[in-house]
C-alpha positions in Angstrom: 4.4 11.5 -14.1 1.7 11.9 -16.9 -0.4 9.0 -16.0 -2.4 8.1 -19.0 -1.7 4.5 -20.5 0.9 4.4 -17.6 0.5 0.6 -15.8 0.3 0.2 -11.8 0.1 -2.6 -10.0 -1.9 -2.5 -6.8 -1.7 -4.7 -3.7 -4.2 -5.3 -1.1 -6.7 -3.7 -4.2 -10.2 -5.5 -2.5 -10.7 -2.7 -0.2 -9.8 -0.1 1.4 -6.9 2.4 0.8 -6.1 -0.2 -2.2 -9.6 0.2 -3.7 -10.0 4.0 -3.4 -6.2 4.3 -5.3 -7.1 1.6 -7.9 -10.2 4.2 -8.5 -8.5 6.9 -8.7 -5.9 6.4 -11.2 -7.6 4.8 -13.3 -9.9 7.5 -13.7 -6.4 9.5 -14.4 -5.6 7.5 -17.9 -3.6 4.7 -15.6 -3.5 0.7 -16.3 -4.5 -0.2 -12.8 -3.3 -4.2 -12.0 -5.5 -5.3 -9.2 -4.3 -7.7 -6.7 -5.2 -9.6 -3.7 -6.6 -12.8 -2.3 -10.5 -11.9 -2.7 -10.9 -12.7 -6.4 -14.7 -11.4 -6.6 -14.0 -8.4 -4.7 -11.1 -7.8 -7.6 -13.7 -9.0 -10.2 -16.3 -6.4 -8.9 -14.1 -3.5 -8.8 -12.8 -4.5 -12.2 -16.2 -3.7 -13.5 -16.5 -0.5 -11.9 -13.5 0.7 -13.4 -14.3 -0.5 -16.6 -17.7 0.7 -17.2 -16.1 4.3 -16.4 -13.8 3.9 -18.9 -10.6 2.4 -17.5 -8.6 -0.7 -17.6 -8.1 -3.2 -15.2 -6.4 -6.5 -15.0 -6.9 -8.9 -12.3 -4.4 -11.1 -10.5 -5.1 -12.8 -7.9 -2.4 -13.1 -5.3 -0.6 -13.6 -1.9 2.0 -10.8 -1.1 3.8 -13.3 0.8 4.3 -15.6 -2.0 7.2 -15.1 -4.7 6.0 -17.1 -7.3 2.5 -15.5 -6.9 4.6 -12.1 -7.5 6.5 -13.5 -10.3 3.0 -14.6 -11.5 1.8 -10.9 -11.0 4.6 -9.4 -13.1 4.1 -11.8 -16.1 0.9 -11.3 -16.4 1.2 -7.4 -15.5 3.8 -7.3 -18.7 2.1 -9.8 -21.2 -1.1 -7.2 -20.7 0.4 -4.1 -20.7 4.0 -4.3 -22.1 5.7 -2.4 -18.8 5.6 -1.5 -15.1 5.5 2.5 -14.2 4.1 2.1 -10.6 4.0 0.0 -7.8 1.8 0.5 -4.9 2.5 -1.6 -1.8 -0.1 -1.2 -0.1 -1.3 -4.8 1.7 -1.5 -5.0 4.7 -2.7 -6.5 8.5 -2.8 -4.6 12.1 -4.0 -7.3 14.4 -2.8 -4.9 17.0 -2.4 -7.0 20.8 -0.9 -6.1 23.7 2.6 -7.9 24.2 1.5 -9.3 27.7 -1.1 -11.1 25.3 1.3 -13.0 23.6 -0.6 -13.0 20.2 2.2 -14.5 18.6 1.4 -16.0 15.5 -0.3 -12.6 14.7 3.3 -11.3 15.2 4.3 -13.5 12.7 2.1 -13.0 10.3 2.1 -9.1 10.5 6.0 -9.6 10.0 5.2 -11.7 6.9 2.8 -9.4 5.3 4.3 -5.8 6.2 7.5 -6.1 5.6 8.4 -9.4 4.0 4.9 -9.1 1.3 6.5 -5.6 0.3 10.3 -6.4 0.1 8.7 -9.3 -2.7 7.2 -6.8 -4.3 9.7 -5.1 -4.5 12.3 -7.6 -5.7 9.7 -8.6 -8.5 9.5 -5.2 -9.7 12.6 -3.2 -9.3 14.4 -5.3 -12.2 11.8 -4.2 -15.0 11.8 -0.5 -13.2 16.2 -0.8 -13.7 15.6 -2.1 -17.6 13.0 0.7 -18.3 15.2 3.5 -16.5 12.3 4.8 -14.4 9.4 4.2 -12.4 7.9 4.8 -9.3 7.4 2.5 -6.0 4.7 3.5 -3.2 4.9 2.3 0.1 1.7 2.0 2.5 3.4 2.8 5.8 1.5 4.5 8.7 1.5 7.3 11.2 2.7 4.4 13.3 6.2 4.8 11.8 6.3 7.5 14.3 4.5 7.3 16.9 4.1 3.9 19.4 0.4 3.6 20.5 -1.1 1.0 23.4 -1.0 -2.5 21.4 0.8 -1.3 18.4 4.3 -2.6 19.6 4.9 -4.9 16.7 2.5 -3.3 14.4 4.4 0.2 15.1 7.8 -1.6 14.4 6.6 -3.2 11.3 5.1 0.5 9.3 8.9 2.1 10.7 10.5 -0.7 8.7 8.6 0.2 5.8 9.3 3.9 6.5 13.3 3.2 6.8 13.0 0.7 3.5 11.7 3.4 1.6 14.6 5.8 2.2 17.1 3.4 1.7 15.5 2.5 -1.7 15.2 5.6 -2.4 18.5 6.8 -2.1 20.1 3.6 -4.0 17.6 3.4 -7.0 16.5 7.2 -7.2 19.4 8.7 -8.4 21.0 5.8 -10.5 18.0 4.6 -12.4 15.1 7.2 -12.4 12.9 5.5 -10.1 11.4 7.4 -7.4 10.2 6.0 -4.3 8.0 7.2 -1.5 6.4 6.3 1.7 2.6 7.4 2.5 2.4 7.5 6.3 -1.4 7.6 7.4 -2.9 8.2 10.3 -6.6 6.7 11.4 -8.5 5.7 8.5 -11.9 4.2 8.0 -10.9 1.1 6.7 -11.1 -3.1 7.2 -7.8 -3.1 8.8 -9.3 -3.0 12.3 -11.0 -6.3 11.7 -8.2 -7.9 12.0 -7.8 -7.1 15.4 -8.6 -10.2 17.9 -7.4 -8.7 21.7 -10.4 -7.8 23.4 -8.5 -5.4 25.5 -7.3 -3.6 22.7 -10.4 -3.5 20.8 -11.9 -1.9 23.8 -9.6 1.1 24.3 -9.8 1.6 20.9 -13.6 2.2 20.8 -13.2 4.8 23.0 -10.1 6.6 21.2 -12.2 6.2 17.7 -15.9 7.1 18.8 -14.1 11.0 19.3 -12.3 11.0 16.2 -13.3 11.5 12.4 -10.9 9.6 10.6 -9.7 9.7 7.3 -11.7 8.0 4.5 -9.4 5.8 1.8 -10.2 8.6 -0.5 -7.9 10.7 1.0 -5.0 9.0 0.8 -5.4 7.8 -2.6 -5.1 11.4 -3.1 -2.1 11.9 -1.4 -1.1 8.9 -3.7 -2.2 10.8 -6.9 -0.2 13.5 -5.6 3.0 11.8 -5.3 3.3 10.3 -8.4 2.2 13.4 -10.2 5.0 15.1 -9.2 7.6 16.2 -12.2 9.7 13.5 -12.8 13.1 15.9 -11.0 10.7 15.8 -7.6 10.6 12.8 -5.2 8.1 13.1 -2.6 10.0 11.2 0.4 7.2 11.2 2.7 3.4 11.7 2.5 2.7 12.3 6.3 -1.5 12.8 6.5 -3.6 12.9 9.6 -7.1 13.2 10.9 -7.4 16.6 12.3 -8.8 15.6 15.7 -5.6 13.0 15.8 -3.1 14.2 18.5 -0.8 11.1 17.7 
């Protein structure tokens, strides 16, 4: 995909992983549709982009939400006529270990991992069938793979992203043009560890991230870029990118 004038939405866009992409393509030609719950965070980045020469439209939203999507893809359309790319990228890792019983941070990882991109995904996919092409991104994680101590739910949440992805691709891939790929991250300097209220967990952590030098946001907005430039007869399934000094 050539992605000058091309229009993509981005979720979790106020930091981040959303941030670095929403920088990137824009400075590739792309429409970049910025979306999250921090409006001045959106508003700031929107200026950035725009004094290098892009175009940016802000939305605030709620992935949870439908009518906040349904919002989204109005206004995505009334701006920019269409919708080439969705990146799903929001996301939380309150990670807690299960003895813990940090349930309502179950919940809500549940609600924003898997139910926040499954509405994005129903908002978008019937513009994506009408144009005959397009391109959904999936933000899942290393995690997909690999269990870690206090990841349990957050673990199971990424591989049901991972497994969505596979099965949307193989339904709407071959039938309607519109590609579909999950970017599976390992550590990366981010906000998503914030989140992150067990004390026990936060500790062991430490000690597994002061020997590591994660990935910055950067470099999976790359691997981003690199998906979706891809010729339109090549579907990148899985983007699979790790620290180097990650074992797992």
């Amino acid at each position: 995909m050539d992605l000058k004038n091309k229009t993509v939405i981005i979720t979790g866009a106020s930091s981040g992983i959303g941030e670095a992409t929403a920088l990137k393509l824009s400075k590739e030609g792309a429409n970049v549709v910025l979306t999250a719950r921090r409006e001045d965070r959106l508003k700031s980045l929107q200026k950035k982009i725009e004094k290098n020469g892009g175009k940016a439209l802000v939305v605030v939203g709620d992935v949870t939400n439908k009518n906040n999507y349904s919002h989204l893809v109005s206004e995505t359309k009334k701006e920019f006529g269409s919708i080439d790319v969705l990146v799903n990228n929001a996301g939380l890792m309150p990670l807690s270990y299960i003895k813990n019983m940090h349930t309502d941070e179950w919940d809500t990882m549940v609600d924003v991992n898997i139910k926040g991109v499954l509405n994005g995904i129903a908002a978008v996919v019937p513009t994506m069938i009408e144009q005959k092409g397009g391109h959904i991104i999936n933000v899942s994680s290393s995690a997909a793979h690999n269990y870690f101590p206090g990841g349990a739910v957050y673990c199971a949440t990424k591989s049901a992203v991972k497994m969505l992805s596979e099965g949307l691709r193989q339904e709407l891939a071959p039938t309607y043009g519109i590609n579909v790929t999950s970017i599976e991250p390992g550590a990366v300097s981010t906000e998503l560890t914030e989140t992150i209220t067990d004390k026990e967990v936060l500790k062991d952590m430490k000690s597994m991230m002061d020997d590591m030098n994660p990935l910055e946001a950067e470099d999976i907005a790359d691997a981003i870029f690199y998906a979706l430039s891809q010729p339109k007869r090549s579907n990148i399934n899985d983007v699979f990118v790790m620290p180097t000094q990650q074992q797992r």
